[in-house]
C-alpha atoms as one frame of an Amber mdcrd trajectory, in Angstrom:
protein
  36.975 -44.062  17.763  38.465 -40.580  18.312  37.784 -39.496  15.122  34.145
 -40.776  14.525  34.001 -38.741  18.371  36.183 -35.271  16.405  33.396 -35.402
  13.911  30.302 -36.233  16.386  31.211 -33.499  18.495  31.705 -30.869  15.689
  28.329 -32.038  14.458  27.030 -31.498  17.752  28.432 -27.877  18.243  27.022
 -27.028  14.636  23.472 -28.314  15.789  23.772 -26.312  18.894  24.825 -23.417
  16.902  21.978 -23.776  13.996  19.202 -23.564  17.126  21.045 -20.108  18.451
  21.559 -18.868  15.014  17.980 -19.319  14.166  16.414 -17.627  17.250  18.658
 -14.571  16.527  17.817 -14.264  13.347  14.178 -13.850  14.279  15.158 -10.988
  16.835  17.416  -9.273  14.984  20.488 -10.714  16.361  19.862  -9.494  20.079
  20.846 -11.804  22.864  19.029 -10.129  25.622  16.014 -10.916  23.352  16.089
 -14.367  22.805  16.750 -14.690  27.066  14.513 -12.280  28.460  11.415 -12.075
  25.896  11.691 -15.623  24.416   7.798 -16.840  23.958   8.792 -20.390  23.772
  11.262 -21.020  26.797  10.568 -24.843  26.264  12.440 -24.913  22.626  15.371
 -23.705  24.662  15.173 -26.298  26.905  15.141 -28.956  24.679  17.194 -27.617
  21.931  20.212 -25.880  24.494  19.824 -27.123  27.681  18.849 -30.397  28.313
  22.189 -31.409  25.270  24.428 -29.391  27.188  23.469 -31.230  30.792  22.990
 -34.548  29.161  26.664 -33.852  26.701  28.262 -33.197  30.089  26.499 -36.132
  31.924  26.665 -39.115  29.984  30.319 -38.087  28.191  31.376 -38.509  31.714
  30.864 -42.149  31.487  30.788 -42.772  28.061  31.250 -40.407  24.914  29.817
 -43.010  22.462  26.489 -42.896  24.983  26.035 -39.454  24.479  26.406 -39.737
  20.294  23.994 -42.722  20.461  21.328 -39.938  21.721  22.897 -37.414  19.698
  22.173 -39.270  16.336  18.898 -41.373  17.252  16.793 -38.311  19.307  18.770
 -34.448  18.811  19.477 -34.328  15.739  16.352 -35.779  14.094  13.939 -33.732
  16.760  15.897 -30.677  15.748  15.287 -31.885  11.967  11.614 -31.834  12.694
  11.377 -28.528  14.552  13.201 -26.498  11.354  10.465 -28.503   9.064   7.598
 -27.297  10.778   8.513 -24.028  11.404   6.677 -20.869   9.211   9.538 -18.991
   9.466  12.614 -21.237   8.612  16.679 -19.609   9.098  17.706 -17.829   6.215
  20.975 -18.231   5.113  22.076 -14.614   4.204  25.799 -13.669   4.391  25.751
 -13.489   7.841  24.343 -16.643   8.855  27.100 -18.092   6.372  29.558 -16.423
   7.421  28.780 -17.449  11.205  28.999 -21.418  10.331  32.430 -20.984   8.226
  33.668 -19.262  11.733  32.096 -22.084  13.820  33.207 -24.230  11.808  36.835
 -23.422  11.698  36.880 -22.355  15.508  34.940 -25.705  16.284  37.807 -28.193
  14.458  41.007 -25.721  15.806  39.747 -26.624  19.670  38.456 -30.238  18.937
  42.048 -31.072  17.668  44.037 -29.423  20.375  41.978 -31.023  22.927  41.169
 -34.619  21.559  44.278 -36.023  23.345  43.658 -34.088  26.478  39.807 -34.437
  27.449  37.194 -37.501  27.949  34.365 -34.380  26.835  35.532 -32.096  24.291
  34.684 -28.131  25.167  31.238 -26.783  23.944  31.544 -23.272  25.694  34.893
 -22.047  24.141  34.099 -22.758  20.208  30.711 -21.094  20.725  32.003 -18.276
  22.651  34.382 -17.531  19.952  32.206 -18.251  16.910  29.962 -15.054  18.813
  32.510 -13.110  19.512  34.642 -13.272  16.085  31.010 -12.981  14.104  29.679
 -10.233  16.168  32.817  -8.403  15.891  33.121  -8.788  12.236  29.368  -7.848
  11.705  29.707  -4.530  13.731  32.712  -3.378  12.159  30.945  -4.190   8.363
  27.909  -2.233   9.568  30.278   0.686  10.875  31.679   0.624   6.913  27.984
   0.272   5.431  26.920   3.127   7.726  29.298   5.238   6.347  28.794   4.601
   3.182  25.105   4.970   3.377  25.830   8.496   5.167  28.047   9.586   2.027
  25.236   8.465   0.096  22.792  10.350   1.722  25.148  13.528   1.910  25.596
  13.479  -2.169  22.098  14.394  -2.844  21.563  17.736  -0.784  18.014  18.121
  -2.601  16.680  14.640  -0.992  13.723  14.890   1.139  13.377  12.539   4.290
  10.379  11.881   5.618  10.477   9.037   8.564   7.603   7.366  10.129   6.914
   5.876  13.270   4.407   4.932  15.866   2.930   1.724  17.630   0.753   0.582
  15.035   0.007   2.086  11.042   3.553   3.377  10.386   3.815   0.531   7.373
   0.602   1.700   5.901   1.213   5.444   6.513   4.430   4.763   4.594   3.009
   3.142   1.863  -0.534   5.319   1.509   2.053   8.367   1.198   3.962   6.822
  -1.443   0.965   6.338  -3.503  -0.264   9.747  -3.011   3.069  11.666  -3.949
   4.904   9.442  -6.474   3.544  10.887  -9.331   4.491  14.141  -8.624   7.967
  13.507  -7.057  10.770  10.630  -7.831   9.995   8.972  -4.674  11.838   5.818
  -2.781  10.009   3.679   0.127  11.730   1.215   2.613  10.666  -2.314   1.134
   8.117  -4.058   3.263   8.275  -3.866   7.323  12.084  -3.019   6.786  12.643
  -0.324   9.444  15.856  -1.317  11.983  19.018   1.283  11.643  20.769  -1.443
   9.616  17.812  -2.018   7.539  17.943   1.361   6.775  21.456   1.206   5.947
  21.146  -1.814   3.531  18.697  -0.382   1.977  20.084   3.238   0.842  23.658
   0.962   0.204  21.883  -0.992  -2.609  18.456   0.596  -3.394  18.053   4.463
  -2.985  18.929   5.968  -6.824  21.169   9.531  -6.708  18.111  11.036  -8.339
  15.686  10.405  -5.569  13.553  13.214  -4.361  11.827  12.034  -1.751  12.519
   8.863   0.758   9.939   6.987   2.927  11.599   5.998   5.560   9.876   3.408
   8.563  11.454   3.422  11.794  10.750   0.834  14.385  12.351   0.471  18.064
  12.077  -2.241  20.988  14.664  -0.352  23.099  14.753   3.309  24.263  17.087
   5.274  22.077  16.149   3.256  18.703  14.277   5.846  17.384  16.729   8.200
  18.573  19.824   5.948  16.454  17.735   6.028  13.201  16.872   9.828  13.994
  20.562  10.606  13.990  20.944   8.836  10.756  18.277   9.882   8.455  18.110
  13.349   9.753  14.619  13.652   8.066  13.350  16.863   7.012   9.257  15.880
   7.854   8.760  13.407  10.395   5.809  11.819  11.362   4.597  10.180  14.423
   1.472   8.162  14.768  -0.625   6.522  17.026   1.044   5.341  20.155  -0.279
   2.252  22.423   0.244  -0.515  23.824   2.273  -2.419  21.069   5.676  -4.050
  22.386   4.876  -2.997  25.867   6.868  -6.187  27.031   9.967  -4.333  25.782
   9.186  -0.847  27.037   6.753  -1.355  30.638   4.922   1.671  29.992   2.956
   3.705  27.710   5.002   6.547  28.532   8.315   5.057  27.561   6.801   4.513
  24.770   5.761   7.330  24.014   9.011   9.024  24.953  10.973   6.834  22.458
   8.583   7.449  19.622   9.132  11.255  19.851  12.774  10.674  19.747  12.477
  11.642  15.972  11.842  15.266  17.137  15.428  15.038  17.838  16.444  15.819
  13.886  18.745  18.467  13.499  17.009  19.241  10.085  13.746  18.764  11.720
  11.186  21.290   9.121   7.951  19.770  10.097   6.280  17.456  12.205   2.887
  15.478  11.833   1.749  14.144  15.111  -0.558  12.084  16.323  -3.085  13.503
  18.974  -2.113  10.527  21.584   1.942  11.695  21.288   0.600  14.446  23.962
   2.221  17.207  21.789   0.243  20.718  21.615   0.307  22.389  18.041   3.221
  24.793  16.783   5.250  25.889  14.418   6.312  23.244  12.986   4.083  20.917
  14.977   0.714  19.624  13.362  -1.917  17.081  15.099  -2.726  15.876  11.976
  -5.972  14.117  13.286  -7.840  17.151  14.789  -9.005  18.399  11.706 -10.669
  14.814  11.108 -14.224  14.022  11.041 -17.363  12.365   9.691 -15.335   9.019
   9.370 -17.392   6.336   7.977 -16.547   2.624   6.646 -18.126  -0.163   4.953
 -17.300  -3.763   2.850 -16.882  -1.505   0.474 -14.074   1.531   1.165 -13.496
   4.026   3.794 -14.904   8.095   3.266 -13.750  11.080   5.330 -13.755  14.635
   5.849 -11.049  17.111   6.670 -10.823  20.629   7.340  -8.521  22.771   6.255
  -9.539  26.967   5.021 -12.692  24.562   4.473 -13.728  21.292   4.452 -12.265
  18.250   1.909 -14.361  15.367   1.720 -12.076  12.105   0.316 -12.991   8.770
  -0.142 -10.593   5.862  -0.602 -11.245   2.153  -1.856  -9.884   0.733   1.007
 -11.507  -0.912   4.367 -10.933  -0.026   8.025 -12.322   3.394   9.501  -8.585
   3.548  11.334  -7.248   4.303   7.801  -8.649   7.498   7.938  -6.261   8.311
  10.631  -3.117   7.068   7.598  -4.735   8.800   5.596  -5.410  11.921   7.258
  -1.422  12.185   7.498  -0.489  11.554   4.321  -3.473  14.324   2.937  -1.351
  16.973   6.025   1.767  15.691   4.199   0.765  16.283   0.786  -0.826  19.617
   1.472   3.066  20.934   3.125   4.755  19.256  -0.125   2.253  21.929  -1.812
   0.339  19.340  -3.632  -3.814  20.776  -4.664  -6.269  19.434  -3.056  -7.755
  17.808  -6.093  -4.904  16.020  -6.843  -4.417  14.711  -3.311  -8.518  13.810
  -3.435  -7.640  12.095  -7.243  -4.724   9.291  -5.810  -6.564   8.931  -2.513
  -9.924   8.100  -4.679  -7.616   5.365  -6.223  -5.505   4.158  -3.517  -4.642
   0.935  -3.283  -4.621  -1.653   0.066  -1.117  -2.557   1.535  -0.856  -6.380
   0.913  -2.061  -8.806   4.536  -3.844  -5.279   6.027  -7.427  -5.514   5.521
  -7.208  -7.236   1.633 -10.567  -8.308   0.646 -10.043 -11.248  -1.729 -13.599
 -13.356  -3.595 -12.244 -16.812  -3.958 -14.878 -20.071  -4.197 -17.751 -18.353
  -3.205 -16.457 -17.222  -0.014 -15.249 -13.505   0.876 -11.870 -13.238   2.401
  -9.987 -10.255   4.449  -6.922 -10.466   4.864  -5.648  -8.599   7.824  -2.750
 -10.542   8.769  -0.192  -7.783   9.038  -2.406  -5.726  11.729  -1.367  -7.173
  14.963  -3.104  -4.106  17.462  -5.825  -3.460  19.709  -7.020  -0.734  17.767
  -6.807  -1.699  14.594  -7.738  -5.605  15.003 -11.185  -4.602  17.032 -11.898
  -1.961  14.164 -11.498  -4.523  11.674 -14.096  -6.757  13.304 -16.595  -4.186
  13.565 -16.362  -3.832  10.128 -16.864  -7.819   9.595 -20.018  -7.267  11.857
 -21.623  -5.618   8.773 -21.961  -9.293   7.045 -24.877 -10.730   6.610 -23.637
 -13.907   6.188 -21.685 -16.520   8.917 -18.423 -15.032  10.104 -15.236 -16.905
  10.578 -12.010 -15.457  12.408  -8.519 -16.751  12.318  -6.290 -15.157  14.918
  -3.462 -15.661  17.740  -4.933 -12.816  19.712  -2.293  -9.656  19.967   1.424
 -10.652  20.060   3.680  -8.366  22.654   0.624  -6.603  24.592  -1.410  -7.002
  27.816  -3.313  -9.462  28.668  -6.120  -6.667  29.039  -6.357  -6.317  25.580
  -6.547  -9.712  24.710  -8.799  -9.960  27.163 -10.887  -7.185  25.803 -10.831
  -8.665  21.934 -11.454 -11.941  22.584 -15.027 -10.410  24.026 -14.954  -8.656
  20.878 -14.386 -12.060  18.618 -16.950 -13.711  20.892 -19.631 -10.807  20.339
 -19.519 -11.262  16.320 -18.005 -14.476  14.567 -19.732 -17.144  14.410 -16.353
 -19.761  14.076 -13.118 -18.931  15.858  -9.925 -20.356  15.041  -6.850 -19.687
  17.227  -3.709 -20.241  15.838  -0.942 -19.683  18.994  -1.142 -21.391  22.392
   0.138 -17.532  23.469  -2.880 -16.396  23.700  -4.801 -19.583  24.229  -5.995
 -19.637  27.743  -7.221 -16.251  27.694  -9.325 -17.643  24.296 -10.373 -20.403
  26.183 -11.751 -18.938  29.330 -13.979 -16.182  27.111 -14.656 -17.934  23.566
 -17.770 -19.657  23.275 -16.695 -23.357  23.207 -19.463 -24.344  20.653 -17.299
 -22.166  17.781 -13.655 -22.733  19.047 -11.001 -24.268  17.612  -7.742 -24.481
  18.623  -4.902 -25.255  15.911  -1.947 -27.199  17.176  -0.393 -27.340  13.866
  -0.432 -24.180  11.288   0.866 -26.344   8.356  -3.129 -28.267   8.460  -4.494
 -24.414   8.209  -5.418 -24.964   5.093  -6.678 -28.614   5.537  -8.680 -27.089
   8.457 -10.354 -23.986   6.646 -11.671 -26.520   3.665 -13.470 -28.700   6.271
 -14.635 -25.748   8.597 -15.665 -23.215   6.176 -18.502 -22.965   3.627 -19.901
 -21.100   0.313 -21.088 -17.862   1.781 -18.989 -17.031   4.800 -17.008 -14.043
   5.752 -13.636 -15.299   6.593 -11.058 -12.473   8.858  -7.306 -13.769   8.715
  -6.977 -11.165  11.458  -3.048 -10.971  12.604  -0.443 -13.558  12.539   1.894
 -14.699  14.515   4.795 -17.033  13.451   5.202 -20.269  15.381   8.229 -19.109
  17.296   5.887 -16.438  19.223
């Protein structure tokens, strides 16, 4: 009996610790982030809490009792949970590394204390399995960072550029990277990565000696993030764009915001800066408002055409949708112009610029025309996106969870939006729902419970003919 209760309990404790592992893996291994901005409280009820009181209740009378529940209700809800999640743990060194610590700290206290306790500890093996793991991940990113810094150091003719602001900074990075790369040996962070040790793994195994110019994203949640990266990179050309309302859960204010994005003013190599007219900066030096000199923006189903002036005017037109790209744009064409790149060629890889992938991707499949604008999760940018869809003469169908880590203002304000022009919506988070609920028409709402029937859903829903705007997306832990 003791040892089918050793091997219970150590089953338990690695159940308990697969639930924590996988909500910190979604927020970047931050604690305060899984207790204080945690969409789905519930999950930690069931998964953490309600174990815990009921390990610590039942084992009280009867340790067998609690492994009957343990085996016939935890484990094979938790089971289902992992399935149906759209974004499952990975099991990257870390997370390995974590369970061999669990592990080992789990069966060292379970044996000590098998002779001594009815209830075996839970607090003390997770506690240390944290604390050793933590420890050991901070002091590997302390050696990463400094060989990333060496790195960085050993090619004095590298050119940083970072990039960051509410909303666009992904696009801005990659737009820029199409407009200068065949002029310069340039490097780009992969994807959304842009966390300090993001940044760090990815100069450690992918930035070559002979690059001339890195992209660089830089994100924050916290006060001081942008500041850390800053510090870091010490970029040459920064650029800040549009600032809002994006993560305003994290930050409370626009300001703060605000104030945190222009932390990457604080380089020490600082040349230039590209701002954004809503950073609030005034024009010097080496500040530029890169969006003053815009105008005449205009957008269609079929690419985006603006003008900018500079000694005179530039007119540029780009096969991409979304009038807000003229504002990336605009940056990358102020960019190119200080990198001393003509005109004409900066008009050339604009005229053939291609769409990030998931922002505003206009794919023809079975007779139906599809956007995808998955990846554009703002106020701004979202709203933009469905005046363009307004255009269509045809029925118009919207998939969306609203905005993810904004006000309920905004959401407010979109869903009147939504309501105003498609014809079908489809909601795809409960976050969002009431707000959906009180303004959507309810002739053309649906509600999905269960993202893995999307496709099921759009086959039965949709016809030959229709418009259909993935607009945002929000994975089913938000």
């Amino acid at each position: 009996m003791q040892i089918f209760i050793l091997i219970s309990h150590i089953l338990f404790l690695l159940a308990l610790g697969f639930y924590l592992i996988t909500a910190l893996q979604w927020f970047s291994y931050k604690f305060q982030r899984i207790v204080f901005h945690f969409t789905k409280p519930l999950w930690h009820l069931w998964f953490l809490i309600l174990p815990i009181v009921l390990y610590f209740g039942i084992s009280t009378f009867s340790s067998f009792g609690f492994f009957i529940f343990f085996y016939v209700i935890y484990l094979p809800a938790l089971f289902l949970w992992h399935k149906k999640l759209d974004k499952k743990l990975v099991f990257t060194s870390r997370v390995k590394r974590f369970f061999v610590i669990f592990l080992f700290a789990a069966i060292f206290i379970d044996i000590l204390m098998i002779q001594k306790a009815q209830i075996l500890p839970i607090f003390l093996p997770l506690f240390l399995a944290f604390i050793i793991s933590f420890g050991y991940e901070k002091y590997q990113a302390m050696l990463f960072k400094k060989s990333a810094q060496k790195k960085l150091e050993n090619n004095p003719n590298l050119t940083i550029i970072q990039i960051t602001a509410s909303y666009g900074k992904t696009s801005i990075k990659n737009f820029l990277f199409q407009v200068l790369k065949d002029d310069f040996i340039c490097y780009k962070t992969p994807r959304s990565v842009n966390t300090l040790n993001g940044l760090i793994k990815d100069i450690n195994e992918n930035l070559e000696p002979n690059t001339q110019i890195y992209i660089a994203e830089a994100g924050a949640r916290l006060a001081g993030d942008i500041d850390e990266i800053t510090q870091f990179l010490r970029p040459q050309i920064v650029v800040v764009g549009e600032i809002g309302a994006q993560h305003i859960e994290y930050f409370k204010t626009i300001e703060n915001i605000r104030a945190t994005k222009l932390e990457a003013l604080n380089s020490t190599r600082l040349k230039m800066a590209f701002l954004h007219s809503s950073t609030q900066k005034e024009k010097s030096k080496n500040v530029e408002i890169y969006d003053l000199n815009l105008s005449n923006v205009c957008a269609s189903l079929e690419g985006t055409t603006f003008d900018m002036k500079f000694d005179k005017i530039y007119s540029f037109k780009a096969p991409i949708l979304g009038d807000f790209n003229a504002w990336n744009l605009a940056v990358c064409v102020c960019v190119a112009r200080y990198l001393e790149l003509s005109f004409e060629k900066i008009q050339k890889q604009i005229s053939k610029i291609k769409s990030v992938e998931h922002r505003l991707e206009k794919i023809e499949a079975g007779g139906k025309l599809i956007i995808d604008d998955s990846f554009n999760g703002n106020f701004s940018g979202m709203s933009k996106s469905y005046e363009l869809a307004r255009s269509y003469q045809g029925r118009k169908v919207i998939i969306t969870p609203g905005i993810v880590e904004s006000t309920q203002e905004e959401n407010e304000k979109l869903a009147k939006i939504i309501n105003d022009i498609f014809d079908l919506v489809m909601v795809t988070s409960d976050l969002n729902a009431a707000t959906f609920e009180k303004i959507i028409d309810k002739n053309k709402l649906i509600m999905i419970k269960d993202k893995s029937k999307m496709t099921e859903i759009l086959a039965k829903e949709t016809k030959v003919g229709d418009l259909v705007l993935f607009s945002n997306d929000a994975p089913n832990f938000i």
